[in-house]
C-alpha positions in Angstrom: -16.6 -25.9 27.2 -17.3 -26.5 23.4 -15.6 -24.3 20.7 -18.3 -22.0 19.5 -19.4 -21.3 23.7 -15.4 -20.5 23.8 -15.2 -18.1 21.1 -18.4 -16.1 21.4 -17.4 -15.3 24.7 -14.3 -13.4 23.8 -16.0 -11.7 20.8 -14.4 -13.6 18.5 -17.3 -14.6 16.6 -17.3 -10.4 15.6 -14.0 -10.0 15.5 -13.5 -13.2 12.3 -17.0 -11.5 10.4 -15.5 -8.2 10.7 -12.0 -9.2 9.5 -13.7 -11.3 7.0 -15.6 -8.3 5.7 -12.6 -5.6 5.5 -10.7 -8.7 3.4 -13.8 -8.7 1.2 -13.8 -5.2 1.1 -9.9 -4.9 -0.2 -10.4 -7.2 -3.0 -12.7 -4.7 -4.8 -10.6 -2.2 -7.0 -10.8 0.9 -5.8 -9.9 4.0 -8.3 -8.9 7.6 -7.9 -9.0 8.9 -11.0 -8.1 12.8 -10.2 -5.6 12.5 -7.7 -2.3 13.7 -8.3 -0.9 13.9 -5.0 -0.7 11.5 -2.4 1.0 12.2 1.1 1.3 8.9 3.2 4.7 9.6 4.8 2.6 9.3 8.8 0.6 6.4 7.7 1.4 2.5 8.2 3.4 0.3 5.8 0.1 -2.1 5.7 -2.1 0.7 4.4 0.6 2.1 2.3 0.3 -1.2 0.7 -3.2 -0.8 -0.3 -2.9 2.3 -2.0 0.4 1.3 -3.7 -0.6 -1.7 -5.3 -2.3 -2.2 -8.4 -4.7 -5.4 -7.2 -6.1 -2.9 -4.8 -6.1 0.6 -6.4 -6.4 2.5 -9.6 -4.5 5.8 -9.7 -3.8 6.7 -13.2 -2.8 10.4 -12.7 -0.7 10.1 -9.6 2.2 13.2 -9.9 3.4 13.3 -6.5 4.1 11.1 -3.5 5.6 11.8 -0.1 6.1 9.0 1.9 9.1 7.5 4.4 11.6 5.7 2.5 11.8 2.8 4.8 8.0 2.3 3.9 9.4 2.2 0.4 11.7 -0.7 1.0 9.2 -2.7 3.3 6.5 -3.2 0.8 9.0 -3.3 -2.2 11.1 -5.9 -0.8 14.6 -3.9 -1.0 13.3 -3.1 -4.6 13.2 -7.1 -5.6 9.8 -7.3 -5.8 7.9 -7.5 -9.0 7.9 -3.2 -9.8 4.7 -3.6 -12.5 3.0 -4.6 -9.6 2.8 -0.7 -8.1 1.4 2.5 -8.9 4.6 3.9 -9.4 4.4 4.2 -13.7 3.2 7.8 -13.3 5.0 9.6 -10.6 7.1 12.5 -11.4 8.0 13.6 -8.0 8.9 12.1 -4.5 9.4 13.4 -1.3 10.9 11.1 1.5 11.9 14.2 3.8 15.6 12.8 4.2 18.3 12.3 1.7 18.1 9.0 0.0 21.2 7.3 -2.4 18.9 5.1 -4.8 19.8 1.4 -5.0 20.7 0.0 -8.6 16.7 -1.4 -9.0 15.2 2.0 -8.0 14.5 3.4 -11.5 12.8 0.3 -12.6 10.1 1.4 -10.0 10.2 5.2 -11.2 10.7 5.3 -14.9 9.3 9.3 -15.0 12.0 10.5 -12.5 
């Protein structure tokens, strides 16, 4: 059985196109220039991501975010990563649902708290 015979079988074929498209689709900047609130605490730290980063979205009057704090440290590295790359500059107000004690880095991230 050849390669392509192999792959088209299992849907495979779909599967890279359509993964190939939603990449394509993520590269594009997306912006949201009215929202102030953003509440991502049920959603996965892969999506969480794409709203949070800069490469991916534009949200220059974002107030508010509630979110878990363990989503916080996955896609900020334990705060080490590079904090200009987030949408983080504008937010005045967080809400992790639990009590948090910040690390030494976390006000780098926050400046407006």
């Amino acid at each position: 059985m050849n390669r392509s015979s192999s792959t088209s079988s299992f849907g495979l074929d779909k599967f890279e196109s359509d993964h190939f498209l939603a990449m394509k689709l993520f590269r594009i900047l997306h912006k949201f220039p009215y929202l102030t609130y953003l509440d991502i605490e049920c959603t996965h730290f892969d999506y969480i991501e794409l709203f949070l980063l800069k490469q991916n979205m534009h949200l220059p009057r974002l107030l508010k975010l509630k979110m878990e704090y363990k989503s916080l440290t996955i896609i900020t590295n334990n705060f080490t990563n590079d904090e200009t790359h987030f949408n983080f500059g504008t937010i005045k107000y967080l809400d992790f649902n639990q009590l948090v004690v910040y690390p030494e880095f976390f006000l780098r991230y926050f400046p407006l708290l």
